[in-house]
N, C-alpha and C positions, 0 to 999 in steps of 0.2 A: 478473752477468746481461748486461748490455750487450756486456763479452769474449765473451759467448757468441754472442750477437748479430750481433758482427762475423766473429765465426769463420763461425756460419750464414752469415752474408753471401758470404765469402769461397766457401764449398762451394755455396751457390747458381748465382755466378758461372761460376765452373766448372762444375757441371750444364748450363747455360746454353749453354757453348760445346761438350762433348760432346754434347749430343744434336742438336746443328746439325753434327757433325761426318760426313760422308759414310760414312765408314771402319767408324764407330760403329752412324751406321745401317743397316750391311750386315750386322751382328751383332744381328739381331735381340732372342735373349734380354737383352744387354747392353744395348740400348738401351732395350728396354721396362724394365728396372730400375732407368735413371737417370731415365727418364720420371716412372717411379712416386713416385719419391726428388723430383726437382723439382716436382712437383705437390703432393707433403706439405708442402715447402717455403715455396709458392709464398703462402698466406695469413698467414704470421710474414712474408715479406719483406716483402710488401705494408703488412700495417701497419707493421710496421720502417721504412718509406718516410716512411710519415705521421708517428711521431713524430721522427724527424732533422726531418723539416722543421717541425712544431713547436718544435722545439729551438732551429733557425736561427733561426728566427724571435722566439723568445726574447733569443737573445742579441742578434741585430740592432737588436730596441728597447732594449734595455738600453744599447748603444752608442749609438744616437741620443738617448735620453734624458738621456746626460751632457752632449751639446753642445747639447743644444737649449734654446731661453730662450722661443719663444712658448707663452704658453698656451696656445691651443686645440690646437695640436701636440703639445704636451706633453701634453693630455690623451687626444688620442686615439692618441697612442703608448703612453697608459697601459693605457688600452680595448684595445689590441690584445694588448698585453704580458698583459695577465688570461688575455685567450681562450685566447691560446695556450700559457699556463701551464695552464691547466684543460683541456684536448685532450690538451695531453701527458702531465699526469695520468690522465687516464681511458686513453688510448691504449696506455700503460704496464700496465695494469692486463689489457686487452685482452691485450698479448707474453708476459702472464705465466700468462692462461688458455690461450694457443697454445700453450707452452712445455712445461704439464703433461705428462709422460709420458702416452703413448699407450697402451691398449689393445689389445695386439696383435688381440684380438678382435672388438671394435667391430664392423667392417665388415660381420660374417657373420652367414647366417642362423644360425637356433635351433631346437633341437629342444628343446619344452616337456613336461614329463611332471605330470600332476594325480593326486594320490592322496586318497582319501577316506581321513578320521583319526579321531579322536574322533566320534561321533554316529553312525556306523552309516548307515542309509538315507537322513537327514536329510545328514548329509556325502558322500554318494552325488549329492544332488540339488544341492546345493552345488557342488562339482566339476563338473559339468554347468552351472551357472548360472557358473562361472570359465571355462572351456571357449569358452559363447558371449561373455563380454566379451573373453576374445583376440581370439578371431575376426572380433569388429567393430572391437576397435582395428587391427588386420592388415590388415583392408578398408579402414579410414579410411585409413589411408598404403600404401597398394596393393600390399601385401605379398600374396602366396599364403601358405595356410595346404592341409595336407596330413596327414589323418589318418594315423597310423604303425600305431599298434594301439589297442584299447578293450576294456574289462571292462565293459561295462554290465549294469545292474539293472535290474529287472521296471517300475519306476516311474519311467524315466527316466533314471534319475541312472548316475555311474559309478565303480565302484571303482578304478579309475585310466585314464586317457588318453594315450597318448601323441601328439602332431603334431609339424609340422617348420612352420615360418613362415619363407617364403626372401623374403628384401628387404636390401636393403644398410643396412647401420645395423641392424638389429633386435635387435640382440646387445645395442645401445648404449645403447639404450631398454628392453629387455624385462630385462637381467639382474637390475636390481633387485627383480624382482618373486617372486626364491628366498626360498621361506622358509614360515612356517604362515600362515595364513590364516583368520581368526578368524569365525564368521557366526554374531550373534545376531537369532534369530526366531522366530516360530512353524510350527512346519514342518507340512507339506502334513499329515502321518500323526499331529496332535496332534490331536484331538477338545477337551479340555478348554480352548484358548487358552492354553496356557502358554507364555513366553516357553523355548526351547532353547538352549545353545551348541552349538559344533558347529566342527571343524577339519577343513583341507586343507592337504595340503602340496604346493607348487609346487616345480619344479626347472629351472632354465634351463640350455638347455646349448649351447653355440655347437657349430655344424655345422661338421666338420674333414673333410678329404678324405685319399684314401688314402696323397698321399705324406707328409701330417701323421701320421699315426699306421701304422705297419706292422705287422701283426697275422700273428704264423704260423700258416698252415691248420692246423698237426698240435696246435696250443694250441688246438683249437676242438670241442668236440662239439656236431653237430646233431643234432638230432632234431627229425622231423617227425608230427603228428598230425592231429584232425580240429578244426577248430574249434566254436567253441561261444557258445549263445548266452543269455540268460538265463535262468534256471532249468534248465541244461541241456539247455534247446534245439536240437539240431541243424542247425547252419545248412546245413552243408555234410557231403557224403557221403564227398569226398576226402581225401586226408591231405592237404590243402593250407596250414595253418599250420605254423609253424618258431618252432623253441626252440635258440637259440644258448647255447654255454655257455662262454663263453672260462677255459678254467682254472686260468690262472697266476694271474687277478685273482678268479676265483670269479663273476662279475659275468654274469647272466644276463639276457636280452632273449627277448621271444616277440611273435608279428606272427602274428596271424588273421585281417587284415581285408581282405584282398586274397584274391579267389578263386585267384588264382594261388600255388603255393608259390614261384616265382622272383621273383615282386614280393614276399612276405612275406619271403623271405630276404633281397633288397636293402635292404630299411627296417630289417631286424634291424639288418643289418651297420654300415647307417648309425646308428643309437644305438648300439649297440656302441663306435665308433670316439669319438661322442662320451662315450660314459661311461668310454674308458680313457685319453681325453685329457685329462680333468678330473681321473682319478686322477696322471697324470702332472704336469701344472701343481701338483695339491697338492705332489706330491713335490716339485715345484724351490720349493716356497716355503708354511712350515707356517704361514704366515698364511692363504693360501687356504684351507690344510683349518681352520684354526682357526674363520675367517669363516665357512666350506662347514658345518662342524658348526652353530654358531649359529642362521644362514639357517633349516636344514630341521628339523633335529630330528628328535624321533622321531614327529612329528604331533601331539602331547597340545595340548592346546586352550590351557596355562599360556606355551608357547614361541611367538609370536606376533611377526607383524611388521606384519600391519594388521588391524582388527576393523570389518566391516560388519553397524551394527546396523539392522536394518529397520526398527523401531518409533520409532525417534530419524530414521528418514530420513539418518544417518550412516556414513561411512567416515573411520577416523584410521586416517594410517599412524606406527605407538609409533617407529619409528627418528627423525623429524622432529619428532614432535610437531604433524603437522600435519591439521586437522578438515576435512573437509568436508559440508554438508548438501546434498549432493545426490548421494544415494546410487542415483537412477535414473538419472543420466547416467552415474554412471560405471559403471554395469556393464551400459549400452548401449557401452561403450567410451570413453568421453569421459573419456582417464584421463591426459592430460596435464599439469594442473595438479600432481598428484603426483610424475610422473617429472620434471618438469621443475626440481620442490622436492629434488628428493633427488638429480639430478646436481648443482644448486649446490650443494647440500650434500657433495657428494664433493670437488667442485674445492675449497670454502673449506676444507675438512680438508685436501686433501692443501697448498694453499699454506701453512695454518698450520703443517705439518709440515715447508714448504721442501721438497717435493719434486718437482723439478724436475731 
């Protein structure tokens, strides 16, 4: 790890003096990519700083303490020799969460898709209640949130949603959240008080741009209709929604929510790009489709990854193991304490795994 260290260091350096280099910066693309590359850098060097000089200063008292005879010197070169043995322990600990492999996707935003599973109207209304805790967590960290399409129901709720949430980082934060989604309670359409279960399946997908994924027009049928609205409601007169059909993957998207067919066509396209970017990453690696199966399922209420029960006033999420009773904060959005549980939980596996 430290060879690694010094290597960074070394390519740091050199970052350092190309992009102060005039020549370099007349070549714009080139310069903004060593920019980007030094910037990723730039928080590994920094603490890389701090524990060399931890280290110095380790060894420093360790030499002084063989020549030296008075006591109180000697003690507080022991006092110092501690601290700086424990800085550099922790500091270390720090190079080695930097270190972690990156997510290429992190950065980006996401387009989130809700489907109502198990329970029928009750998971309609569900979906709807997962819908606005995005939205407020989205607003808490200043993210834009952007309806794409929606199937709503007569009471509310929806048989599936789809939005986009653009903010840097939301990939980073929100990806965890693929998977079923468990809600026991009593639901609005229960007269007797019976406690229901009831599932939703969440799907997170990072937002990829056109030159990420190339899609050939002749691999595409659209077709355009009139959209619709519950109960077969008419909302609109024109053929203004669009049904994309990309062939090769089978993988179809439809967008009614925009009176315009040229807006509903844009949002197709944009899930589109994300859902055959995601078939692609499977492909370079069957752990993702393996994980990707796990996460979503087929929505049944048994394949789960967190269960909010109303009458307990709780939310566990089953990957962690972890409870909380404060099941109205978090689906006002106050869902940090969780995501925050299960990225430590990602880094402590992938360090136990050494992978770096």
């Amino acid at each position: 790890m430290l060879q690694k260290l010094a290597s960074l260091e070394e390519r740091f350096n050199l970052l350092s003096e190309k992009i102060s280099d005039p020549d370099i910066i007349a070549d714009q693309p080139v310069w903004r990519a060593y920019c980007k590359e030094h910037s990723e850098l730039t928080p590994i060097m920094d603490e890389y700083k701090k524990y060399t000089g931890y280290i110095k200063t380790v060894n420093e008292d360790r030499e002084l303490l063989e020549a030296e005879s008075d006591r109180e010197l000697v003690q507080m070169l022991r006092d110092e020799l501690d601290e700086a043995k424990e800085l550099a322990a922790k500091s270390m600990e720090t190079l080695k969460l930097l270190l972690l492999p990156k997510d290429p996707n992190d950065e980006k935003s996401v387009i989130m898709e809700i489907r109502g599973g198990t329970g029928g109207e009750e998971a309609a209304l569900f979906a709807a209640d997962l819908m606005r805790m995005y939205g407020m967590y989205a607003e808490a960290h200043r993210w834009k949130i952007d309806i794409m399409n929606s199937n709503p129901t007569e009471l509310g709720g929806y048989k599936e949603i789809s939005f986009s949430i653009e903010g840097k980082g939301a990939y980073s934060r929100l990806k965890y959240e693929s998977g079923v989604h468990r809600v026991q309670r009593v639901p609005e359409t229960e007269s007797g008080g019976r406690i229901h279960t009831s599932a939703v399946t969440v799907a997170v997908l990072p937002e990829v741009e056109d030159v990420e994924v190339d899609i050939n027009r002749n691999d595409l049928r659209i077709d355009v209709f009139r959209a619709g609205g519950p109960g077969g409601q008419c909302v609109n007169t024109t053929d203004s929604a669009v049904r994309i059909t990309h062939l090769p993957t089978g993988i179809v998207v439809s967008c009614q929510d925009e009176k315009s067919q040229l807006q509903n066509k844009e949002k197709a396209m944009k899930i589109l790009r994300s859902r055959i970017y995601e078939v692609m990453e499977a492909e370079r690696s069957r752990e993702i489709a393996d994980a990707r199966k796990s996460q979503v399922g087929s929505g049944d209420r048994s394949e789960r990854i967190r269960t909010y029960n109303f009458h307990e006033n709780r939310v566990t999420d089953h990957r962690i193991g972890l409870t909380l009773y404060k099941l109205g904060q978090f689906l006002n959005g106050d869902m940090d304490e969780i995501i925050d549980a299960l990225i430590t939980n990602d880094q402590a596996s992938k360090l136990l795994s050494g992978d770096m």
